[in-house]
C-alpha positions in Angstrom: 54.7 154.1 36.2 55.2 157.6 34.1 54.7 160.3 36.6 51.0 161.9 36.4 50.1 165.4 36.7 47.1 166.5 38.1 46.0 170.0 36.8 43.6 170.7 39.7 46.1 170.2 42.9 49.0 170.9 41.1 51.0 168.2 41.8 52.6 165.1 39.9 52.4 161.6 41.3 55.3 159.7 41.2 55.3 156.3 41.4 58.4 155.1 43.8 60.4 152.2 41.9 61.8 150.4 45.4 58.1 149.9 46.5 56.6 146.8 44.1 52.9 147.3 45.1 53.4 150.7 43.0 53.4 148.4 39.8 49.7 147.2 40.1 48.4 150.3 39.3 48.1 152.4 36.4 48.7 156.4 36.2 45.3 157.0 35.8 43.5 154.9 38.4 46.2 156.4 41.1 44.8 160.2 39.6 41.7 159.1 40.1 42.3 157.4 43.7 43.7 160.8 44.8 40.9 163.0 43.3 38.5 161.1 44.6 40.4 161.7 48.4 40.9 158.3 48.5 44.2 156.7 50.4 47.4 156.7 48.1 48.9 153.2 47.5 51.7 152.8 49.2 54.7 154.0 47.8 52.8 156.8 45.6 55.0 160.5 46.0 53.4 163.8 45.7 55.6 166.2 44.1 54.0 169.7 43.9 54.1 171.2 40.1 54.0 175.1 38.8 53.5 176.0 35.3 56.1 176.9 32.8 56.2 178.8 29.3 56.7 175.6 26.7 59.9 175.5 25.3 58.7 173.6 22.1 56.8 176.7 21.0 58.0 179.0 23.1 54.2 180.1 24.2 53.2 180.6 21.1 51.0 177.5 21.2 51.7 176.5 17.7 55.4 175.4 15.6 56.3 174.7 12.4 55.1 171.3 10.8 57.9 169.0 11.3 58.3 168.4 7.9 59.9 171.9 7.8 62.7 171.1 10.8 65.5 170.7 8.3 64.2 174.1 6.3 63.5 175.2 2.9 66.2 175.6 -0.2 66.3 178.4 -2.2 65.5 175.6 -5.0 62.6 174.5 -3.5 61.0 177.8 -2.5 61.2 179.1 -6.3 59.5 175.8 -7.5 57.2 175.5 -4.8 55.8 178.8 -3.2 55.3 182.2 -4.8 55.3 185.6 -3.3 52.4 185.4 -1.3 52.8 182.0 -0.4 55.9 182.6 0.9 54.5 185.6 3.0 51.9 183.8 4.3 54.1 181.4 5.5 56.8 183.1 6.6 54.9 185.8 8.4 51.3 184.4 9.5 52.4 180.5 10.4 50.7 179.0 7.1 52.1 176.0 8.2 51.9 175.5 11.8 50.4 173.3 13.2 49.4 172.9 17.1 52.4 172.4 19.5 53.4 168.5 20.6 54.2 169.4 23.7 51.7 172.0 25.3 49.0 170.7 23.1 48.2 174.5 22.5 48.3 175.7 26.0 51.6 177.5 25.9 52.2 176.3 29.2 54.3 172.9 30.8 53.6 171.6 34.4 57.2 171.5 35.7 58.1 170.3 39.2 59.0 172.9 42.0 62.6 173.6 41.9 62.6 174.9 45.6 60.9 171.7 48.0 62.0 171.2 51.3 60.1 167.7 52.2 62.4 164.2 51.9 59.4 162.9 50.3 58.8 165.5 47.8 62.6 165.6 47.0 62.3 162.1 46.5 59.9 162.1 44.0 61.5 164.9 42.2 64.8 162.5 42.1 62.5 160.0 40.5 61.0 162.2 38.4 64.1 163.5 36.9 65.4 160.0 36.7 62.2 158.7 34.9 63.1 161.5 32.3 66.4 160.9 31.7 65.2 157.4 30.7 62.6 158.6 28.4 65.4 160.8 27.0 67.8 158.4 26.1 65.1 156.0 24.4 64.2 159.0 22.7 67.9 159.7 21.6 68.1 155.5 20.9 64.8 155.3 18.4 65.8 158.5 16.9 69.3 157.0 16.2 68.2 153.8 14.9 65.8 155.9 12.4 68.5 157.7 11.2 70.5 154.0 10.3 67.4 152.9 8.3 65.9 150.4 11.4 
């Protein structure tokens, strides 16, 4: 189950892998389950969460389009922007567009780096690990891409 962050208690709830009955549920009935004060499922870690400045956008809130990752030639600007075009962009974000990753906010939830509980440092192992994963099948469909697949 991906980890779910709950904005209110400021905390993530990590689904432990060893623990099957963690698999019947999904992210958002266990989020509701726990702000409702119902009883976690068995097996559901609370890992407590602070806020971060977003790397993606660097708390700005908004990023270039994608389509301008790779950049603009020399070529290509004289074709296809003029003077003020070229300001505009350049200097007032004519073509950004709202950040992926903070979905504007300019802010990440993050886990703690400093817990002292075997549970929460559990769930922060899990967490991390659960990233890594989506990491490297980020890295995989990105490579793929890149061969024509």
């Amino acid at each position: 189950m991906k980890p779910t962050f709950d904005v209110k208690q400021m905390v993530f709830l990590v689904a432990d892998p060893e623990v099957e009955e963690t698999s019947d549920y999904e992210p958002g009935d266990v989020l509701e389950m726990f702000r409702e004060g119902d009883d976690l499922p068995k097996g559901i870690l609370i890992l407590p969460a602070r806020y971060e400045v977003c790397g993606r956008c660097d708390g700005k809130g908004t990023h270039w389009h994608e389509s301008l990752d790779n950049g603009i030639t020399q070529e290509d600007r004289e074709r296809d922007w003029d003077a003020d075009s070229w300001d505009q962009l350049i200097n007032h974000g004519l073509m950004d567009v709202q950040c992926k990753k903070c979905h504007g906010q300019r802010v990440v939830p993050v886990p703690m780096d400093t817990i002292s509980a075997p549970e929460a440092r559990k769930a922060l192992q899990i967490f991390e690990e659960w990233h890594r994963e989506e990491a490297d099948y980020a890295a995989l469909c990105a490579m793929e891409r890149r061969m024509g697949c």
